[in-house]
N, C-alpha and C positions, 0 to 999 in steps of 0.2 A: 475483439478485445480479449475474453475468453482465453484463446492461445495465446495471445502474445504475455498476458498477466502470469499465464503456467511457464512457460518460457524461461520470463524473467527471475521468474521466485521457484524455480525448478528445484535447485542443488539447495534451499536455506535448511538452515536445521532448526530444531527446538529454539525460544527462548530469541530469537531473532526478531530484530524489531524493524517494522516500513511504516513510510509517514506518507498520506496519500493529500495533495495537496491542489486548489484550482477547482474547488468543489462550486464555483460561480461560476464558472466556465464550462465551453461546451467539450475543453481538454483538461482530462483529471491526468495532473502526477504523479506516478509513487516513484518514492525514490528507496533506498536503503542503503547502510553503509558496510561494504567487502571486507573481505578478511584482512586487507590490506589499510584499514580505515578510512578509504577512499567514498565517496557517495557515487551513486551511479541512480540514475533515474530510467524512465520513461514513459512519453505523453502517450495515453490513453482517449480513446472518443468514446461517448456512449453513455449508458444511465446509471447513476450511481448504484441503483438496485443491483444492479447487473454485474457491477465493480463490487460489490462488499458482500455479494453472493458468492464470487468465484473466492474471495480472499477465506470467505467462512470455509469451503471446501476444502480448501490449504491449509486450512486448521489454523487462521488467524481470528483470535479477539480483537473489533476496534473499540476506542473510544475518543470519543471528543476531546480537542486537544483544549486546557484548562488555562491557555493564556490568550485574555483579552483583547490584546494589541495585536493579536495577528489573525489574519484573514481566516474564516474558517478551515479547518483541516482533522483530519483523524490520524491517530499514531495506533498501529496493529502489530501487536505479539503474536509471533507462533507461539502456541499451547501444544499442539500436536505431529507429530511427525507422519 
């Protein structure tokens, strides 16, 4: 998972935001939206610890996303480059 998470969020810069979703499942999504406004995702296997450890590393802040009606999820700011 590790790799593939650096991979994905390789080229983000500052200020870039990813929504990690499927936290009941045994496949976590993060997606993010391109330079292009486009969403591009991908499923992850593995332990959340493990998924919001790699994101800290990347110099992501998460937090709990503050709407009711939808399934657990976290939305994560780069703070750091």
């Amino acid at each position: 998972m590790d790799n593939t998470l650096r991979e994905f969020l390789g080229n983000s810069k500052e200020g870039e935001r990813v929504f990690v979703e499927g936290l009941e499942n045994d496949k976590k999504k993060v997606c993010r939206l391109n330079e292009t406004n486009q969403l591009s995702c991908v499923e992850l296997g593995g332990l959340e610890t493990q998924l919001f450890s790699t994101l800290q590393s990347l110099g992501y802040i998460c937090t709990l996303s503050a709407d009711p009606n939808r399934p657990p999820s976290f939305e994560c700011k780069k703070f750091m480059d």
